[in-house]
C-alpha positions in Angstrom: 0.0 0.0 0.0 2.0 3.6 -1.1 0.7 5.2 2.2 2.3 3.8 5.3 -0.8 2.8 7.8 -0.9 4.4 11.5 -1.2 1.5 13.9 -1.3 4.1 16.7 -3.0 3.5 20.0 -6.4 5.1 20.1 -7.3 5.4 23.4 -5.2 8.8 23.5 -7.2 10.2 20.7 -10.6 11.9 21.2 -13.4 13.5 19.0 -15.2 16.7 19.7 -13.1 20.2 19.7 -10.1 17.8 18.6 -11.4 17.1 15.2 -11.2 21.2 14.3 -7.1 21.0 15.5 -5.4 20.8 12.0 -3.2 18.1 10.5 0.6 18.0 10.8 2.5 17.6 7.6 6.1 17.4 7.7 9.2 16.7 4.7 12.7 17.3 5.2 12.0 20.5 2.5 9.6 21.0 -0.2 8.3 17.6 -1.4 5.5 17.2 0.9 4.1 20.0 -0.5 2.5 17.4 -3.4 1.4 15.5 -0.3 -0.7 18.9 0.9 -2.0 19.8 -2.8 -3.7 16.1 -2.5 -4.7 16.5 0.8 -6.5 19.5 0.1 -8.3 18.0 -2.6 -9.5 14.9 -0.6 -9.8 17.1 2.6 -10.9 20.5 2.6 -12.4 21.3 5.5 -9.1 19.9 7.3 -6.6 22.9 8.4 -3.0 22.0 7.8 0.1 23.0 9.8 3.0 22.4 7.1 6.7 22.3 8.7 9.5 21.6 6.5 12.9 21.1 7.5 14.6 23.1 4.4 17.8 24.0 6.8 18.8 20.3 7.2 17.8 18.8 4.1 18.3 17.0 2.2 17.6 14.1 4.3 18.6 11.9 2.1 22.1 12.4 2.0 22.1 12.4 6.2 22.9 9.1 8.6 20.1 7.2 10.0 20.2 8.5 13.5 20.8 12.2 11.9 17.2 11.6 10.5 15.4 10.0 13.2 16.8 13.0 15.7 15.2 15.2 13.1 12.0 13.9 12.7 11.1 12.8 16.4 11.8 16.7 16.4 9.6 18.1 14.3 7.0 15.8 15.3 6.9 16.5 18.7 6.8 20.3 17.8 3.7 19.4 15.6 2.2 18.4 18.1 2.8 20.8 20.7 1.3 23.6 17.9 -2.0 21.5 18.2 -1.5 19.0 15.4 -4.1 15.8 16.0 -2.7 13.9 13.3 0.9 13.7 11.5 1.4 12.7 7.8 5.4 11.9 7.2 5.3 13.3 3.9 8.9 11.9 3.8 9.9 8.6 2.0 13.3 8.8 3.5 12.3 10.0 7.6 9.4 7.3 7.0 11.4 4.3 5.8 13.8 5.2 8.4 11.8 6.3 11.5 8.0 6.3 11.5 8.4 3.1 14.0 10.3 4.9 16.5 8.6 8.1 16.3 5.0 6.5 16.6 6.2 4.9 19.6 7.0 8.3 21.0 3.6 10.7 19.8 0.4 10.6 21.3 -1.4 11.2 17.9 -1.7 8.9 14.9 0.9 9.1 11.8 0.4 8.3 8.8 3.8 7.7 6.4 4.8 7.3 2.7 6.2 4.3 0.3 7.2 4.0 -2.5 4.4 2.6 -4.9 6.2 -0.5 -5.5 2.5 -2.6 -5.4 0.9 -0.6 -7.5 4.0 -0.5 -10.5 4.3 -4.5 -10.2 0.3 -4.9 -10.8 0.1 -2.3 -13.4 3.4 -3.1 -15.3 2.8 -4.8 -18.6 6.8 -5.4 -19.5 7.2 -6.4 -16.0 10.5 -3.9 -16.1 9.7 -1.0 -14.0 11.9 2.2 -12.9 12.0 3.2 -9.3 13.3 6.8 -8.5 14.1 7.7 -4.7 17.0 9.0 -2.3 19.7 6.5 -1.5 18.6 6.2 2.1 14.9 5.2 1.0 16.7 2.4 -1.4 19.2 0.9 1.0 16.5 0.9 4.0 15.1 -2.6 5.0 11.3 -1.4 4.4 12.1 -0.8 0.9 13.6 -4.0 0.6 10.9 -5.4 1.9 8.3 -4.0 -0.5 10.9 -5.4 -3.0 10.7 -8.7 -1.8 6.8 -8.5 -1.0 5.6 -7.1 -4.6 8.6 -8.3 -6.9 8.5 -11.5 -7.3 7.8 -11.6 -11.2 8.6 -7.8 -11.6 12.0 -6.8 -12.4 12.7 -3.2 -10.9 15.3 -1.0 -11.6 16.3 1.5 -8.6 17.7 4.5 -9.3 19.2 7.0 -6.2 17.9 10.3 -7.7 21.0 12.4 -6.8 20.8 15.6 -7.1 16.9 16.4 -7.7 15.4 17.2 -4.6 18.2 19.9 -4.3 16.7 21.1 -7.8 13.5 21.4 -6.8 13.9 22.9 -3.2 15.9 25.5 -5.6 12.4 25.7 -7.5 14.1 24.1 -10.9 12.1 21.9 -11.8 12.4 22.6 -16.1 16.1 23.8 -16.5 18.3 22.5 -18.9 20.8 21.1 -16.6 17.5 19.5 -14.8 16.4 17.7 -17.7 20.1 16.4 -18.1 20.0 14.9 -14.8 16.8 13.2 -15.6 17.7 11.8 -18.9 20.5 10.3 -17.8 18.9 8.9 -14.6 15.5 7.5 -17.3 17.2 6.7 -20.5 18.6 3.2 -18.8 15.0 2.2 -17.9 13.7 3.0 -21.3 16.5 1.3 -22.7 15.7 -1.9 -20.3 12.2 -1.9 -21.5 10.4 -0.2 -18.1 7.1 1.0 -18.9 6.3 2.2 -15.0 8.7 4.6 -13.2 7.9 5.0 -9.6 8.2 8.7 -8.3 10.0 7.3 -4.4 10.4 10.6 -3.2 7.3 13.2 -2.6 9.8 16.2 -4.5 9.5 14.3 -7.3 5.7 14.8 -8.7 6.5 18.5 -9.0 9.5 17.5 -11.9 6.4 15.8 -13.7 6.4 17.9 -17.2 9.8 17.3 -17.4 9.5 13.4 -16.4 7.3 13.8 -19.7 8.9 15.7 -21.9 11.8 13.0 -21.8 10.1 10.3 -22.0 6.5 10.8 -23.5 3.8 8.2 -22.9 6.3 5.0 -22.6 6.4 5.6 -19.0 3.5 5.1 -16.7 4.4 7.6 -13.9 3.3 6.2 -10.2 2.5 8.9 -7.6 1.5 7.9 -4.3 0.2 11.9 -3.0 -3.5 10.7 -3.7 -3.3 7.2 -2.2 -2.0 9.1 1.2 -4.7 11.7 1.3 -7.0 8.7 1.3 -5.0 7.1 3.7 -5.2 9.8 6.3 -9.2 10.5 5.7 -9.5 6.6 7.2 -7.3 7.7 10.2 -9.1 10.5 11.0 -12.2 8.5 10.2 -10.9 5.9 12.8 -10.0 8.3 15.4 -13.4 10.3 15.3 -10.9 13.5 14.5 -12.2 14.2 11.3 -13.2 18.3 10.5 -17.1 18.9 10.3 -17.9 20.4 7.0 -17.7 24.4 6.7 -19.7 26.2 4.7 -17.2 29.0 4.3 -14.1 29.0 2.2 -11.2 26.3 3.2 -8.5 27.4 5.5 -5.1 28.5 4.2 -2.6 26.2 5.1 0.1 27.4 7.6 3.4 26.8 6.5 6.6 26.8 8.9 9.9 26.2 7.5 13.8 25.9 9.8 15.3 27.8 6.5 14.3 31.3 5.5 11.6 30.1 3.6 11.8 32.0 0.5 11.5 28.8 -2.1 8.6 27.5 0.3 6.8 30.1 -0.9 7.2 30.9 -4.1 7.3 26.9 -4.8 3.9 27.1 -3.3 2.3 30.3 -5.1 3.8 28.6 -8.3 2.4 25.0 -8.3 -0.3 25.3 -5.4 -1.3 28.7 -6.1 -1.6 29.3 -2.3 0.1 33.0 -1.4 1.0 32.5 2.2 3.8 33.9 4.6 6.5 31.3 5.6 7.2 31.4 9.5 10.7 30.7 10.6 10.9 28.9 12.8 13.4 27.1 15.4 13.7 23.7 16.2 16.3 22.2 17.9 16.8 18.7 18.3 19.8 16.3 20.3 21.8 16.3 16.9 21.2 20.0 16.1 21.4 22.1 19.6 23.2 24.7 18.5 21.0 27.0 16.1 23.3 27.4 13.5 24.5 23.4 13.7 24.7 22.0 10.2 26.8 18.9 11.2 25.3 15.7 10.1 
């Protein structure tokens, strides 16, 4: 299944003034941001608090303790702004921490996958191209999909180097982009892949230029939707699901541990949402000094 299920314990969760709290959504940076535009869609009477962690990422490119420090965090600063549920809009912090960090918050979570199920029952060639950081590709839950929904499937992984610093740059159509891509596609097309998994949450926003190299012989699988729908059961299960308004949708409130600047114009751009980014501070055991970069 491409979103992660929350196995939480429910007997910390209540209905009532708990289902107007918004939803947490958190990404090491700007990925999660396709995550939001599909929650929106399939949830819009839900607020949204959306934190990204722009001055550490990319996460994928950190150690494993590095990103479990990081997104315990966030989390717990989530839910001390009033979140009543948490989406891990992160393939890499989910593959890598969404065990321990449900063990430690006292709301449900709800992570992301890559859409290996979905690209082995869909494939016709039985090749299919899987996109994603190198953390989400060496982690054992990957592997485990692999060895779950593979069996007669032949995937090609690919560690995507490189692209989610393009898009939290807001490139996502230069030259030098597109470059990246074909080198990084043109192997699967040459192997005979007719799928390509998209095993990062930056990646739906390089879509058009996904297409432009590589037309229709690529079946591109986003998992944004399938995680939306994932959440509405959890919220549904939980009894913290937002009564209808009648009045326009809330803006989402977007929080960022960088400046902030490509937060928002990424989001005016491709979600056509003009907010104000908050800075905001959040120090964690592997990052207690403010201006720590050190991995």
């Amino acid at each position: 299944m491409p979103a992660e299920p929350s196995s939480a314990n429910t007997g910390t969760f209540t209905s009532g003034a708990g289902s107007r709290a918004p939803v947490g959504i958190f990404d090491s940076g700007l990925g999660g941001l396709s995550v939001l535009r599909s929650v929106r869609a399939q949830l819009p009477d839900e607020a949204i608090l959306y934190a990204a962690d722009s001055l550490y990422a990319p996460y994928g490119e950190r150690d494993d303790d590095f990103i479990a420090d990081r997104t315990l965090a966030i989390g717990e600063w989530l839910v001390k702004q009033g979140a009543k549920a948490l989406v891990v809009a992160c393939n890499t912090a989910t593959a890598q921490s969404i065990a321990m960090v449900r063990e430690k918050l006292p709301i449900p979570l709800v992570g992301v996958e890559p859409g290996v199920k979905p690209a082995a029952l869909q494939s016709r060639t039985r090749v299919a191209g899987v996109l994603a950081t190198q953390v989400t590709l060496r982690s054992a839950r990957f592997q485990a999909l692999l060895e779950r929904y593979a069996a007669d499937c032949r995937f090609l992984c690919q560690p995507g180097h490189g692209l989610v610093q393009a898009v939290e740059r807001c490139d996502i159509g230069s030259t030098e982009l597109r470059e990246l891509l074909r080198g990084y596609l043109q192997p699967m097309l040459d192997a005979g892949a007719d799928t390509l998994v998209l095993g990062c949450t930056h990646y739906p926003f390089l879509d058009a230029a996904i297409r432009d190299i590589v037309g229709d012989r690529l079946m591109l699988i986003d998992t944004s939707v399938a995680i939306a729908r994932q959440l509405e059961r959890v919220l549904d299960q939980h009894g913290l699901r937002a009564a209808p308004q009648s009045a326009a949708a809330v803006l989402p409130r977007f929080f960022s541990t960088g400046d902030g600047t490509h937060q928002q114009q990424l989001a005016a751009t491709l979600l056509h949402i003009d907010a104000t980014v908050e800075q905001v501070s959040i120090p964690s055991r592997r990052t207690a000094a403010p201006d720590s970069q050190a991995a």
